[in-house]
N, C-alpha and C positions, 0 to 999 in steps of 0.2 A: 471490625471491617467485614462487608460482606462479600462471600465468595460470586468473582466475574465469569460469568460462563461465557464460554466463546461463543461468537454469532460472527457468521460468513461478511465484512466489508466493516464489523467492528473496530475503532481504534484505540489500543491499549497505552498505556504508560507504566514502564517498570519501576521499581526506587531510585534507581540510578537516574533516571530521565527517560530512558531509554523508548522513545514513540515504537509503533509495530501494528501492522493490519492484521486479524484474520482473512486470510484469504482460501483457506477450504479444509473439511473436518471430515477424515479418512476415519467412519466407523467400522470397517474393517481392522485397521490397523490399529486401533485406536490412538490415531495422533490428530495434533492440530498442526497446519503448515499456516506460518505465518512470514509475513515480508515488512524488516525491520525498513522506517525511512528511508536510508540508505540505500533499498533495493535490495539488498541481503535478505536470500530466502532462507531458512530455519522450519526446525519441525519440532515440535514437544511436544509428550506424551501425555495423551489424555490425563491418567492416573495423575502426573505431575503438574499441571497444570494451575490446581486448587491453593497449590505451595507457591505463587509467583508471588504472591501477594500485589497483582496489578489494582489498575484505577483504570476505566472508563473513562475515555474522554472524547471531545470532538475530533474530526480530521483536519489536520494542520490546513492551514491556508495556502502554504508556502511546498502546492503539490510537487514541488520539481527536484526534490529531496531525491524520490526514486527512481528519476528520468533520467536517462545517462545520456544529455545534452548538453552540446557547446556554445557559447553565445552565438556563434554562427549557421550555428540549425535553424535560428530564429528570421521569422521576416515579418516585413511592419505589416499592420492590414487597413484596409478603404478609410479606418477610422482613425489608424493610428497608433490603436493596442497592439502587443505584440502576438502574434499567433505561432505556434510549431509547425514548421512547416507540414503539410498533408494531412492538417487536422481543419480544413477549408471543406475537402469529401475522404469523408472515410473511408468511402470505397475506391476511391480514384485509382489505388493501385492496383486493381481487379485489372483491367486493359492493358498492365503491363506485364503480368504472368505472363 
């Protein structure tokens, strides 16, 4: 097996199952911070890293693993599919600060 280096929006799989993003690599400190499925953020150390024995894989399909919504966050849209609400203008909430 070949050793996974981490890259910033990568998505890992541990032995366990366990899915996980890279989401940013503190060369300073030498850690990686990563945010399992779930939304559970986590940090591991560069050094240790090599020892996970992960796998590479794609990013789930089923993005709402990490979203901490309610089915009634949702609302339909012109088409039908369901949209989260305020993902219509990203910035829409700028005029309410």
């Amino acid at each position: 097996m070949s050793i996974q280096y981490p890259v910033i929006g990568q998505w890992f799989k541990r032995p366990n199952g366990t899915l996980f993003e890279v989401v940013a690599i503190d060369e300073a400190d030498k850690t990686v911070e990563i945010q399992q499925f779930d939304g559970t953020i986590d940090e591991v150390d560069a050094y240790r890293w090599q020892d996970l024995l992960l796998t590479e894989v794609a990013a789930p399909e089923d993005w709402s693993g990490s979203v901490d919504m309610d089915p009634e966050d949702f609302v339909a849209d012109k088409d039908g599919s369901e949209v989260p609400n305020g993902y219509h203008d990203p910035l829409a909430f700028l005029d309410k600060i």
